[in-house]
C-alpha positions in Angstrom: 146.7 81.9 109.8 145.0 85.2 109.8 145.0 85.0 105.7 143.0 82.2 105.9 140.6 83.0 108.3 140.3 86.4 106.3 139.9 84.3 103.2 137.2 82.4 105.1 135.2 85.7 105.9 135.9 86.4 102.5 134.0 83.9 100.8 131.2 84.2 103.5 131.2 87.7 102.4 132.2 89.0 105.4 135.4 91.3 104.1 134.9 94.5 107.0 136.5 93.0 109.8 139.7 91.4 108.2 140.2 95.0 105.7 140.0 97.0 108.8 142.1 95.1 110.8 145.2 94.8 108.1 144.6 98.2 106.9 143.9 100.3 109.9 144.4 98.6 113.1 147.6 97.1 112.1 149.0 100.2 110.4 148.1 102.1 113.6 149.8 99.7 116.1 152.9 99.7 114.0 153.3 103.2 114.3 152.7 103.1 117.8 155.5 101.0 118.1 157.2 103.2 115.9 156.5 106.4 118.1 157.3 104.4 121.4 160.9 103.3 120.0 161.3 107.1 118.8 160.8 108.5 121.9 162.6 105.6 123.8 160.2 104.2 125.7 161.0 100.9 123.8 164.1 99.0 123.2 165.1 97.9 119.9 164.3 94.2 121.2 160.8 94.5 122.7 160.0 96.8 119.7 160.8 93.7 117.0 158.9 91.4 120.3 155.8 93.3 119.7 156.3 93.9 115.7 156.2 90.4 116.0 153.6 89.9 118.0 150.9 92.5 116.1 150.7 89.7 113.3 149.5 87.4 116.4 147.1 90.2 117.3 145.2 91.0 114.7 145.3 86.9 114.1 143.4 86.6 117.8 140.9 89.2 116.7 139.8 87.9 113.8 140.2 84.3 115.1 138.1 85.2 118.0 135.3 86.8 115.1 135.3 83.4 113.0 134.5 81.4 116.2 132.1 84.1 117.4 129.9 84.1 113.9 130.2 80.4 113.0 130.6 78.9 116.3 132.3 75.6 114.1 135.0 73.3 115.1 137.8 73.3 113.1 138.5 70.1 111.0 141.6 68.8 109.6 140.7 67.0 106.5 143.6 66.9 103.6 141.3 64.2 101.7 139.7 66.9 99.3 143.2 67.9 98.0 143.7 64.7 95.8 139.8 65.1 94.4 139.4 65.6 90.6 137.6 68.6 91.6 140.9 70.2 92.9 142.9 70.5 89.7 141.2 73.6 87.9 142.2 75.3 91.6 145.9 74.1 91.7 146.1 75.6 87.8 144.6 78.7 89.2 146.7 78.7 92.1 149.6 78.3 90.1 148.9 81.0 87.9 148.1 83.2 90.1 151.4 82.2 92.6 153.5 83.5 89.7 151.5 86.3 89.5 151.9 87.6 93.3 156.0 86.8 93.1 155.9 89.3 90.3 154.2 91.9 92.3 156.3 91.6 94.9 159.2 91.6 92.6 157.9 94.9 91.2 157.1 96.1 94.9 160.7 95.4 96.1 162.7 96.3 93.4 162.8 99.8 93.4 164.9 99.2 96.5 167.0 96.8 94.8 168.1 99.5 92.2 168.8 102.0 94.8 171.0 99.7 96.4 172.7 99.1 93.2 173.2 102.4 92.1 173.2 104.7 94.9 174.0 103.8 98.8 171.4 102.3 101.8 171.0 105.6 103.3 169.0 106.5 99.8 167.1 103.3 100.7 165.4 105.1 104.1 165.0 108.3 102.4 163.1 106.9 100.0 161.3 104.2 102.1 159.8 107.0 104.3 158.7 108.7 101.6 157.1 105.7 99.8 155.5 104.9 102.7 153.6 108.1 103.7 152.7 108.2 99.7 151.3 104.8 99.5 148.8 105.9 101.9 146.9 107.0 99.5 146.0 103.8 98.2 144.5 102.4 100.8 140.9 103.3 100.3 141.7 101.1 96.9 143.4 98.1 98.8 140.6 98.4 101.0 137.5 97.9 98.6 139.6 95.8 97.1 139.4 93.1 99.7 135.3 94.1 100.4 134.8 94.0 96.3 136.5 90.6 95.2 134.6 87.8 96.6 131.5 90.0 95.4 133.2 90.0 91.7 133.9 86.5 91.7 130.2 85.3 92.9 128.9 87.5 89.8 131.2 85.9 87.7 129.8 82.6 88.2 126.3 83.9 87.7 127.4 85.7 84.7 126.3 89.1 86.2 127.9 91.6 84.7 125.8 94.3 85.2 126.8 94.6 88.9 130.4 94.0 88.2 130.5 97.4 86.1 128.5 99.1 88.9 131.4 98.1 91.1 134.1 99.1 88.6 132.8 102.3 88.3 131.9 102.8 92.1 135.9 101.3 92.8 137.2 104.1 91.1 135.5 106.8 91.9 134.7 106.5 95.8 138.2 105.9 96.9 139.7 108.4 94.5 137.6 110.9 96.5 139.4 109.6 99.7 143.0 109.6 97.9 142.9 112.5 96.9 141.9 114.0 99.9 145.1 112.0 101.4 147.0 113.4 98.8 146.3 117.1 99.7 146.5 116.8 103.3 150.2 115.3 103.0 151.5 117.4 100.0 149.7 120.5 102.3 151.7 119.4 105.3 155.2 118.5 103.3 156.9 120.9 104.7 156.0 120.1 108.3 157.2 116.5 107.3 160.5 118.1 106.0 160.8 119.8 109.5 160.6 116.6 111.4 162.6 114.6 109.5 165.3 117.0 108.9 167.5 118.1 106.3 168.8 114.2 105.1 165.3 113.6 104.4 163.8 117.1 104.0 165.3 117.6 100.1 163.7 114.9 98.4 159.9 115.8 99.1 159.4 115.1 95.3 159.8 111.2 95.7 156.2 111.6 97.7 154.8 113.7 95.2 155.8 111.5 92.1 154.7 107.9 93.8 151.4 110.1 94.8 150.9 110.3 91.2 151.3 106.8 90.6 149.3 105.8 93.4 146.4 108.3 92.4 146.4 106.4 88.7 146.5 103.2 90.3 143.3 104.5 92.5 141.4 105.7 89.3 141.6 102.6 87.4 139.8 100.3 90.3 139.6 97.2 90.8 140.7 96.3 87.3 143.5 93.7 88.5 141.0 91.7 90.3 138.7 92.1 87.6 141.2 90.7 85.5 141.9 87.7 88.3 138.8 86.7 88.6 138.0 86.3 85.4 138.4 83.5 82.6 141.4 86.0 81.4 143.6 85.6 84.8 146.5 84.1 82.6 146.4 87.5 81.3 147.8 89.4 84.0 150.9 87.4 84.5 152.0 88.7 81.2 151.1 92.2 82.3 153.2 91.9 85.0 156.2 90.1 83.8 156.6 93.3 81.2 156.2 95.5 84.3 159.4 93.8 85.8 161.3 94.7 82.7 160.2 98.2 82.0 160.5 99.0 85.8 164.0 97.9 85.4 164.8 100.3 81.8 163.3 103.0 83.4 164.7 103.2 86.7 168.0 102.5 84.8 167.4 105.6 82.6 166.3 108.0 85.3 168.9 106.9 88.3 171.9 108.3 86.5 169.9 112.0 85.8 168.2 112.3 88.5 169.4 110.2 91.6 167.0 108.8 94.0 164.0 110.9 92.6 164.6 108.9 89.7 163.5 105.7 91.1 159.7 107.7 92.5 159.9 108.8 88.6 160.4 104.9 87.5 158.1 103.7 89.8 155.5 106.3 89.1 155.2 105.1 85.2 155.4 102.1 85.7 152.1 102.0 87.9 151.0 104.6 85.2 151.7 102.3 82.5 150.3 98.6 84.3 147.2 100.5 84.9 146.9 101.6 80.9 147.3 98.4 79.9 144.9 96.9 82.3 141.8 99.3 81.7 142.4 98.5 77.9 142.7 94.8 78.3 139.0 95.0 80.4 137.6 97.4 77.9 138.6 95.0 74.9 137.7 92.2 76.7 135.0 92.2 78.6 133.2 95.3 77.7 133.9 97.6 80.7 135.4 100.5 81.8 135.2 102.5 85.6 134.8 106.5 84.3 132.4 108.4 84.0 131.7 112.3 83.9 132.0 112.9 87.3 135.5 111.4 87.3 136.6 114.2 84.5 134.9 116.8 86.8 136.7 115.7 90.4 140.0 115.4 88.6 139.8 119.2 86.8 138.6 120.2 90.1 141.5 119.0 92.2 143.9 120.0 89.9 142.8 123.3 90.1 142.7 123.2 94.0 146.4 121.8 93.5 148.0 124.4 91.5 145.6 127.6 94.0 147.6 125.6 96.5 150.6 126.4 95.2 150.3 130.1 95.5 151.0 129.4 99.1 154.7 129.9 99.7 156.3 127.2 102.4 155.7 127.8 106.1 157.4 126.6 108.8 154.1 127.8 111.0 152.3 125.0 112.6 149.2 127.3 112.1 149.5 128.2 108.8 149.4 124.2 108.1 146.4 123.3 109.8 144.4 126.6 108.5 145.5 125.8 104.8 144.6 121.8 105.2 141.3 122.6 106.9 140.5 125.5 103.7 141.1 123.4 101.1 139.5 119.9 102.7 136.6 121.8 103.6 136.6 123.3 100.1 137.0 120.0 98.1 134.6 118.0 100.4 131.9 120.9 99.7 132.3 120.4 96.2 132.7 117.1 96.0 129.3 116.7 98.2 127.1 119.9 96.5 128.0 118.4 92.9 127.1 114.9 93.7 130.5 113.1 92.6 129.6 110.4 94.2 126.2 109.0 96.0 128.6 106.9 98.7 130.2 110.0 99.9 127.0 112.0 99.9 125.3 109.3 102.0 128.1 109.3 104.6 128.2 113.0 104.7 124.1 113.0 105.2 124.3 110.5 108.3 127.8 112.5 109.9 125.5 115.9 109.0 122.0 115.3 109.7 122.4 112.0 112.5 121.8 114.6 115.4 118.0 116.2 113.7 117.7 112.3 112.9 
């Protein structure tokens, strides 16, 4: 139910509310749970109660929101399901059915082969790490939601002009954001190691590699919905049904050399790869691609903060960690504001800077 009230906003172009509460107030209730359970001031029942339950919440919220802004009565109707006008929707539908079970297949697979080839105790390990590194992609996910009712609308009216304006501003915004994720958690890895202790503690390279992935898939933009929404939506089915299969070939080349890291290693190329394929298909296609100069700039830039990072030897210091993430965010968010990367981030900097003398 609270996917199709968020569709609802969707399409009345009213994508803040359900983004924030599926990508932030969800995510931060689940790890309250999480922390409460940890520090046993939950039972293993109540916590799956209220697991359970934080789907009902976030449904109540947004419920509440429809009723709030529309102020309609629901109405059952199933009469429009058998109109002509219907069966362009049940082909898209269909199409586009076979195209999330392959995500998901390409989602839940890794896990698969490390269940195959190595033991369930591989399966946390690397499910903690592929968590804290799929962070990063959430400024994506995020526009994502905002962008695609936008996208589709200007399909209809044939206006691609602001479709590439959003292409380009897809990537580059939310890489910003990533890879400010991305140095706060690699800054911090050993902290992370500390806490989870030595079982989990000697794999910290799973986070960096499906970082890397992530960080691609960031770059490229809203190129799969692009792709969706468009007249070429059969296209991406293919793209990901060859996913599947080199997912598989790879993780089976790199489990036996390099154990678990091998999967982060598979699953890294293989975002690498769907993303390469993607950004040529909408380049061929429809004329469009999301770089620009200030892309080629921010990435030599954080690569350079990356590797002056590494000069750091690992600390154990609580200290050390905070001064080191607060030199280099406040270093990277100075460049990334005095060069102009991008005019969203400057504008949000402007109004958190200058709101007070406003």
């Amino acid at each position: 139910m609270f996917e199709v009230f968020s569709a609802f906003s969707r399409v009345h172009f009213k994508s803040v509310l359900p983004v924030f509460l599926k990508e932030f107030i969800f995510r931060i209730y689940v790890l309250t749970l999480i922390l409460a359970y940890y520090f046993r001031y939950l039972t293993f029942d109540r916590f799956i109660f209220f697991y359970a339950f934080s789907y009902a919440f976030i449904f109540l919220i947004i419920g509440f929101d429809y009723f709030l802004s529309f102020k309609q009565k629901l109405k059952i109707d199933f009469n429009f399901l058998f109109s002509k006008e219907m069966k362009p929707i049940y082909r898209y539908a269909f199409f586009l059915l076979l195209s999330t079970g392959a995500a998901m297949i390409v989602l839940n697979i890794d896990n698969v082969m490390i269940n195959k080839f190595l033991s369930l105790s591989d399966i946390a390990i690397y499910s903690v790490w592929f968590y804290l590194a799929t962070t990063i992609s959430v400024p994506l996910r995020s526009i994502n939601g905002i962008a695609a009712p936008v996208i589709s609308k200007c399909f209809t009216d044939n206006d691609t002009k602001t479709i590439k304006s959003i292409y380009k501003k897809s990537s580059i915004t939310p890489l910003i954001i990533s890879i400010l994720i991305f140095f706060i958690l690699w800054y911090n890895v050993d902290l992370i190691k500390l806490y989870f202790g030595d079982t989990f503690g000697k794999n910290e390279h799973i986070l960096l590699f499906i970082a890397i992935g992530n960080l691609v898939n960031v770059a490229s933009g809203v190129n799969g919905t692009i792709i969706t929404l468009s007249e070429y939506y059969k296209s991406d089915i293919v793209f990901q049904i060859l996913l599947v299969g080199f997912i598989i070939i790879t993780n089976l080349i790199f489990i036996p050399h390099f154990q678990i890291e091998g999967v982060a290693i598979a699953t890294a190329l293989s975002l690498i790869l769907i993303n390469v394929i993607r950004l040529i298909f909408v380049s061929v296609k429809l004329k469009m691609q999301p770089f620009s100069k200030q892309t080629v700039i921010l990435l030599v830039f954080s690569t350079g903060i990356f590797l002056l990072s590494m000069l750091f030897g690992p600390s154990e210091n609580v200290w050390n960690h905070i001064i080191y993430t607060m030199f280099f965010s406040v270093l990277y968010l100075s460049f990334v504001y005095f060069v102009k990367i991008s005019e969203d981030i400057n504008s949000v900097i402007d109004k958190f800077l200058f709101r007070k003398k406003k």
